[in-house]
N, C-alpha and C positions, 0 to 999 in steps of 0.2 A: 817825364820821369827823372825823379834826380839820380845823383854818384850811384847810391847806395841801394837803389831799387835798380838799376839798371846789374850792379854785381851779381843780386840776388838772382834776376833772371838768368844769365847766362851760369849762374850755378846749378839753378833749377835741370835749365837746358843740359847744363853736362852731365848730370845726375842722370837724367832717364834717358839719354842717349848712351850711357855707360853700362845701365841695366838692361838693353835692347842687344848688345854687341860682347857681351861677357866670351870670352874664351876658357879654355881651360886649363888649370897646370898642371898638366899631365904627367904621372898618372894618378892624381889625386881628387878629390872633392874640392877643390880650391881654384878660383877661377882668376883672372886679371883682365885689364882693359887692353888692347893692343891699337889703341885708335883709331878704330872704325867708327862708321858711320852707320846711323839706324834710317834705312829709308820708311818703316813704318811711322817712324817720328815725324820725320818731314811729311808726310801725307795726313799726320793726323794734325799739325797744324798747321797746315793749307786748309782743312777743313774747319779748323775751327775759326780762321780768319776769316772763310766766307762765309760760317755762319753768323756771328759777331756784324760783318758787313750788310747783312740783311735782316735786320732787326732783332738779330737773337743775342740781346747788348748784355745780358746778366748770367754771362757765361761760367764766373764764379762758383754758381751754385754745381755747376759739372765737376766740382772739385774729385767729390767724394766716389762717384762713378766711372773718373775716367784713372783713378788711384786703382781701381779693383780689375778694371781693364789693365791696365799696363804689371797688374803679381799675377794675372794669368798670362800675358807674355812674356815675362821676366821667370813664371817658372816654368812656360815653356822652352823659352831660351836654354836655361837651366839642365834640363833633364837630355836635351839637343846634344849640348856638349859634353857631360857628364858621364853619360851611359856609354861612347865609343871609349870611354880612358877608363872607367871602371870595369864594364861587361865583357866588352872588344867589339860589339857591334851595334847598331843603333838600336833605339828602344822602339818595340812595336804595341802600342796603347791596345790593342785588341786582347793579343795573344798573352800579352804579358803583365795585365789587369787581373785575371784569376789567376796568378799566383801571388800576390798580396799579401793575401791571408797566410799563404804558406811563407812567408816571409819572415811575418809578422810574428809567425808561429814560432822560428824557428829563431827569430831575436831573442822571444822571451824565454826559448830555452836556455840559450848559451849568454844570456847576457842577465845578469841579476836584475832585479824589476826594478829596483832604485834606477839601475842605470837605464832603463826603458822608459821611466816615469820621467828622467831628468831630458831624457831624450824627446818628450813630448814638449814638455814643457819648455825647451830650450826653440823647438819647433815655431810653436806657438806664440814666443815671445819676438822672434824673427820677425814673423809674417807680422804683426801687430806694429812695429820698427818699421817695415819695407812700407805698409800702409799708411800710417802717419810722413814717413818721409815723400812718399810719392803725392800725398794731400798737400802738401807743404811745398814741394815743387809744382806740381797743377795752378795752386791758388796765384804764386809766382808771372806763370806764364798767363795766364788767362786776363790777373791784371795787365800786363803787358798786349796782351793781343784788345784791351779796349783800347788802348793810344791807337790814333790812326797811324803815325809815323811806325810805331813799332809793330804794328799789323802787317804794314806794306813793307816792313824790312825784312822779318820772318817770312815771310809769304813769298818772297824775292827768292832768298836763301832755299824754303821747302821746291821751290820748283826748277831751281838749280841742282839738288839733289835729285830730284826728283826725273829730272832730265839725264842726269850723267848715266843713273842706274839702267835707264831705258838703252842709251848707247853702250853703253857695258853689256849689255844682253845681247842685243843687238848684232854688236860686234862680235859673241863670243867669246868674249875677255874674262879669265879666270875672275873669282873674288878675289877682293886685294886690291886689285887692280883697275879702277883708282878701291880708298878702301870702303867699302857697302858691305854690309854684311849679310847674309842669306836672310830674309824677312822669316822672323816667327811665325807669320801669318801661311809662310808654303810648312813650315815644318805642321802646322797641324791638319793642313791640307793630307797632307800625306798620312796622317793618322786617321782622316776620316777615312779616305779612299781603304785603309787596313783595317777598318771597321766594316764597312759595306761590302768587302771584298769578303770578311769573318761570316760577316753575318747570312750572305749569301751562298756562301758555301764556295764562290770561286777560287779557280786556282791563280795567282796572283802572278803566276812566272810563266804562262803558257801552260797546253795539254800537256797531260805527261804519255811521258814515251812508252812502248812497248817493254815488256818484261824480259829481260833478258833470258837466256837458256839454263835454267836451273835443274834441268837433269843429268843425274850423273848415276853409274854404275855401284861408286864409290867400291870397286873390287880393293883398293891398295890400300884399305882400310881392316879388309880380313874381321868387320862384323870390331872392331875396337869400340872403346868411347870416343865422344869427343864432348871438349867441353869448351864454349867461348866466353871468356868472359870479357865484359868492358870494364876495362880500366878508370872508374871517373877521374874526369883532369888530368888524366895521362898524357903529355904532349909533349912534341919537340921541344918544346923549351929546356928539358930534362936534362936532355944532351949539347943544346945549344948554348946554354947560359952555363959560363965556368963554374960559377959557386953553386950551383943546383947538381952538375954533371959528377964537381969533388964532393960536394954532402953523400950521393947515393953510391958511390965507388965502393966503398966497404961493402952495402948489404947485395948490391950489386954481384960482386965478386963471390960473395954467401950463396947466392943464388944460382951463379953459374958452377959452381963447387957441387949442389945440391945437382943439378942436370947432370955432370959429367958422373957421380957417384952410381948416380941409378941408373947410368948407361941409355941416355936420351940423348939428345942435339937439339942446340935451338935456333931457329933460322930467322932472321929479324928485315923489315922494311921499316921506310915509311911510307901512306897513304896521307889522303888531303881528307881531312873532316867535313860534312857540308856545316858544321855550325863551329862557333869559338863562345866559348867560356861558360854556355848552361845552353837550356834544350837538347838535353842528350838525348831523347827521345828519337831526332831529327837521323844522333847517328844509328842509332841499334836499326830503326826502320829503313834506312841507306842499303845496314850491310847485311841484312835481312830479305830486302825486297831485288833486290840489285840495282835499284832506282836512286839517284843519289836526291836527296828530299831536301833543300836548301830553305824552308819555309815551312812556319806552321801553314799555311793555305794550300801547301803540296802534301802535308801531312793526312790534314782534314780530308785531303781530294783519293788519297789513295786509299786511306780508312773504310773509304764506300767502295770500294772493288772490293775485286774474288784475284787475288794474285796466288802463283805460288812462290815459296818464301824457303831458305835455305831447311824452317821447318817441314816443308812439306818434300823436297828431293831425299832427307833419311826419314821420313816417314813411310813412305813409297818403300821400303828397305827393309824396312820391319825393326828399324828404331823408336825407342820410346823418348818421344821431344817435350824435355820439358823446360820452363822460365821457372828460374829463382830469382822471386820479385821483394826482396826484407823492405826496399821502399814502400810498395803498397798497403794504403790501410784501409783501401776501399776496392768496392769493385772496381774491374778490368773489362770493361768491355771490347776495350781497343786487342786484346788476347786473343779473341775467333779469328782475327784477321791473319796470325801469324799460323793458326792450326800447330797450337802445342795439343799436348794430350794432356799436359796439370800444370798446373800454376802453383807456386808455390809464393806467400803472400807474409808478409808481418804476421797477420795474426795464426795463420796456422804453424809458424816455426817453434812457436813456444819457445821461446826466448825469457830465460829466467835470471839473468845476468842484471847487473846494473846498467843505464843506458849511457849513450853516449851521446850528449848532443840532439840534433832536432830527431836524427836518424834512431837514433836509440841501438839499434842491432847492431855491432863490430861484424866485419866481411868475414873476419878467420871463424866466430861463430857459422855466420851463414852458410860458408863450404863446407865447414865441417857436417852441417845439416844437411848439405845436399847431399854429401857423399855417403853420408848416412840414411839417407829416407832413397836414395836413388844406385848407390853403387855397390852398396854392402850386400844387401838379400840379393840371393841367391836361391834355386835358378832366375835368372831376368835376361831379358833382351836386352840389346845395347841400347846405350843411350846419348840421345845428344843433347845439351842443356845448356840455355843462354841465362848468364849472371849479370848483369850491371851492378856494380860495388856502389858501397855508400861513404865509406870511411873516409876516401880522399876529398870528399866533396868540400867544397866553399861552406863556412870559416878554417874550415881541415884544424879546429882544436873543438874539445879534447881530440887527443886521439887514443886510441886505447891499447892498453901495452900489447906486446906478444905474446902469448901464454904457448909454453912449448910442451905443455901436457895438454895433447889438443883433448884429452877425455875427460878433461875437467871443464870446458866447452858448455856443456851440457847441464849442468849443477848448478844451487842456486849462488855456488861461490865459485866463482870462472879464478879469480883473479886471487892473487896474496895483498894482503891488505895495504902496505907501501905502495906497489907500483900502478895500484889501482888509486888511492891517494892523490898521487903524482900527477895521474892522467889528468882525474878528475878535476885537480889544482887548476889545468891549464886553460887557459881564457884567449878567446883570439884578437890577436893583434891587429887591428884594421888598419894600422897605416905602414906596419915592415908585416905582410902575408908570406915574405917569400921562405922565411925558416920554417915555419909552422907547415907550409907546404912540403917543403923539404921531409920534414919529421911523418907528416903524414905518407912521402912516398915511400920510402923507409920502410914502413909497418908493412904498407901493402909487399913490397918485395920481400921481406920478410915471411910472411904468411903464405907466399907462394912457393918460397925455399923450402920451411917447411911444410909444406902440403906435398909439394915432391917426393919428400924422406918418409912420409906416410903414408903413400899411394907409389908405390915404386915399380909399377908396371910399367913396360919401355911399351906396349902400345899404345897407349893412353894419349889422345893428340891433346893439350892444350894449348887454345889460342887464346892470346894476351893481347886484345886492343885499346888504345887510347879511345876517348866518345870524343874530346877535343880537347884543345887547349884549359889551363887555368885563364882567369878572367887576365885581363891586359893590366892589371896592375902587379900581378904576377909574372907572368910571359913578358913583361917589355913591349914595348913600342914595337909597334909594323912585327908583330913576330907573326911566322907565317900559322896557316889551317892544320902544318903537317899534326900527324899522329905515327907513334911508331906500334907496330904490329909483330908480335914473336908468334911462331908456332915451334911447341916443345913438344918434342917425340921422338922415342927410341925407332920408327918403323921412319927406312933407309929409302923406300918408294915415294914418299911422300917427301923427305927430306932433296931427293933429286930432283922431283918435279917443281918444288918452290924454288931452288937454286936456278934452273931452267928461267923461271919468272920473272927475275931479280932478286930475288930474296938473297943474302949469306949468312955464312956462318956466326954464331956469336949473337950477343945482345945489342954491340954495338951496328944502327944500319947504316946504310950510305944513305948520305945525305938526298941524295935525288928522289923523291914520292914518286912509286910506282904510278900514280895517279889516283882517283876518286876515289874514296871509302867504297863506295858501292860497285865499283871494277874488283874488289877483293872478293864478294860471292861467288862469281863463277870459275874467278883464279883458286878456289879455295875448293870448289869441285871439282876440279879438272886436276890438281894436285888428288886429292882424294880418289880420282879413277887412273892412275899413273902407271904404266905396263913397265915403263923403259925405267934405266938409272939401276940395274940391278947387275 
């Protein structure tokens, strides 16, 4: 080989050992090389030097096949690194395949179709680039691997590598260390093992544990409401991140204004979420079952039990429990499990407002709904009713204004035509999420200041939980699971027994997590049947 085919190689070579080892620059879609090493390289030409060595001489022709091999590990690599800096946890191929579509969906709502078409087409032009260059590097090496000298120099080098990686194992010795990078080949190992484990119905973390003691007298309750809702994206980071903490200080301060007027108190912690940045699912069944559920495969597994659920200890009571589901536009079958007595769903809210985003329904409608189809008639039983919100959720734009005539809610004109305008304007920013975030917590504390001023019964417990974190490009790096946790209520028994807990005063908590989202059901019954603090 002359100067200038020997360059081309070792270009080749760096090329697709660069695509094998990509890192990411976090916390964005943007990746760089840190100078690692691909031990799946070094294996695949060891093999292809001993195939070449034994009559397999017109290796060339492998160009175009082993090109389509290395964009399935290059978008495997891809998706590896990408999804712990965008999501905050790694990507699971089973559980998070059918939501896709909902993804999919939910782009083309908030994203004009131009920019979803250009988004395809920019795809597509990619992948067509990564192939031709990876053909182009292939053809490179392969020439190369017919020279006997450079067969047996490569082939030297693959099992040099190829060697160290094994004493690196061996040893124990972190990656890095020398630098090898985790083979793509275990990352989708591990996605199959999360497929066979889906498909089987196993539970992927071990049996689950016993149900904890979900009975309670609930006497210090004196027959009140209670209502939980989850906060979506509600997280530590709220309070931990200075510019997030001074963005919400105003509505903040609204809100604890709102508590103190109506003669309530608000008692706040934090807890640990079992999930960060989506599957909230994971939390509401935590603090639900009292089982902390860290896996859709723990989810699937407790799905097929008969447990009881914070729904069933005030059913037992002679409360009527119900889920306000504005998410839902299909059936719930996963609902029996929790034993509500109504679901309340998208389509029965009648919702006549403009939409918002993929969600369509704004939350301050939704409560207003509930409080309407569940708190207003009279006579009723008490009631206890779990909310998961929509509005904060990821792109958190639009978001839709506050409307402080909550009785216009309900009409086909919610909104004055400006600040509806405005919302509607708003498009999300994919590479600065954290204003938009901001703006979306805003609304929510907002709607819950006023929802106080319009329901101003001091018995009334409302609990305000975070489901988890905003995804990590929001939250920051290594930001932790906490979630912060308020109960607001005028009734002085229950206010004692969470103080007891760790719970204090105020919105702002201490920083310490009481511990597991799912340690919060039976602290939250056990406050609820409270004798002493009086």
């Amino acid at each position: 080989m002359n100067g200038l085919q020997i360059l081309a190689l070792l270009c080749a070579l760096f090329g697709l050992n660069v695509a094998l080892t990509l890192q990411d620059v976090w916390p964005t879609p943007g990746v760089q090389w840190a100078g690692e090493v691909s031990v799946e390289l070094a294996a695949l030409l060891l093999l292809l030097a001993v195939c070449g060595r034994f009559g397999k001489r017109t290796l060339r022709a492998w160009a175009p096949s082993l090109a389509v091999l290395l964009i399935v590990l290059t978008l495997g690599r891809y998706a590896a690194i990408t999804a712990p800096a965008l999501y905050g946890r790694p990507i699971n191929l089973y559980w998070d395949f059918e939501h896709v579509g909902n993804v999919a969906g939910m782009l083309g709502r908030v994203a004009p179709w131009w920019a979803v078409a250009g988004l395809m087409v920019v795809v597509l032009l990619l992948l067509s680039l990564l192939y031709a260059a990876f053909v182009w590097c292939w053809r490179r090496v392969l020439d190369g691997l017919a020279q006997r000298r450079v067969a047996w120099g490569l082939s030297a080098v693959a099992v040099a590598v190829l060697a160290g990686f094994a004493v690196q194992r061996a040893a124990g010795l972190p990656l890095g260390t020398p630098p090898f990078t985790e083979p793509v080949v275990h990352t989708y190992g591990v996605q199959l093992r999360l497929v066979l484990n889906g498909l089987s119905g196993r539970d992927g973390s071990g049996q689950l544990p016993a149900s904890p003691d979900l009975q309670s007298g609930l006497s210090a309750l004196h027959g009140a409401d209670v209502l939980l809702l989850f906060l979506e994206s509600y997280g530590s980071s709220t309070y931990d991140n200075p510019a997030f903490h001074a963005g919400l200080a105003p509505s903040r301060a609204q809100l604890l204004q709102s508590i103190n007027d109506t003669g309530r108190t608000v008692m706040s912690a934090f807890v640990t979420s079992p999930t960060f940045g989506g599957n909230s699912w994971l939390a509401h069944l935590s603090l639900m079952s009292g089982i902390q559920v860290t896996e859709p495969g723990r989810y699937a597994l407790l799905m097929t039990q008969s447990r009881d659920t914070l729904a069933t200890a005030f059913h037992q009571h002679g409360y009527r429990t119900v889920a306000m589901m504005p998410g839902l536009r299909l059936a719930w079958p996963e609902g029996s499990f929790y034993h509500f007595d109504a679901i309340h769903d998208s389509r029965s809210l009648t919702y006549q407002g403009p939409p918002f985003g993929w969600f369509v329904i704004p939350d301050q409608y939704s409560l207003a709904r509930l409080d309407e189809l569940e708190l207003q008639p009279q006579p009723r039983a008490p009631v206890f009713a779990m909310f998961p919100t929509l509005s904060t959720h990821l792109p958190f734009r639009p978001t839709p204004p506050y409307q402080p005539d909550w009785r216009r809610l309900s009409t086909t004109q919610p909104y004055d035509a400006l600040p509806l305008q405005a919302a509607l304007a708003e498009t999300p920013d994919w590479f600065d999420m954290g204003r938009s975030y901001v703006a979306a917590m805003d609304y929510a504390t907002r709607l819950l200041a006023g929802y106080l001023r319009e329901r101003p019964d001091p018995a009334l417990v409302l609990v305000v939980l975070g489901d988890h974190q905003p995804a990590a490009n929001v939250s920051g790096e290594g930001a932790s699971w906490d979630v912060p946790v308020h109960v607001i209520t005028g009734n002085a028994q229950v206010q004692a027994a969470l103080r007891e807990a760790g719970f204090v005063s105020g919105l702002e908590p201490q920083r310490q997590s009481l511990g597991e989202m799912s340690s919060l059901a039976p602290l939250l019954l056990r406050a609820f049947n409270f004798s002493g603090g009086m």
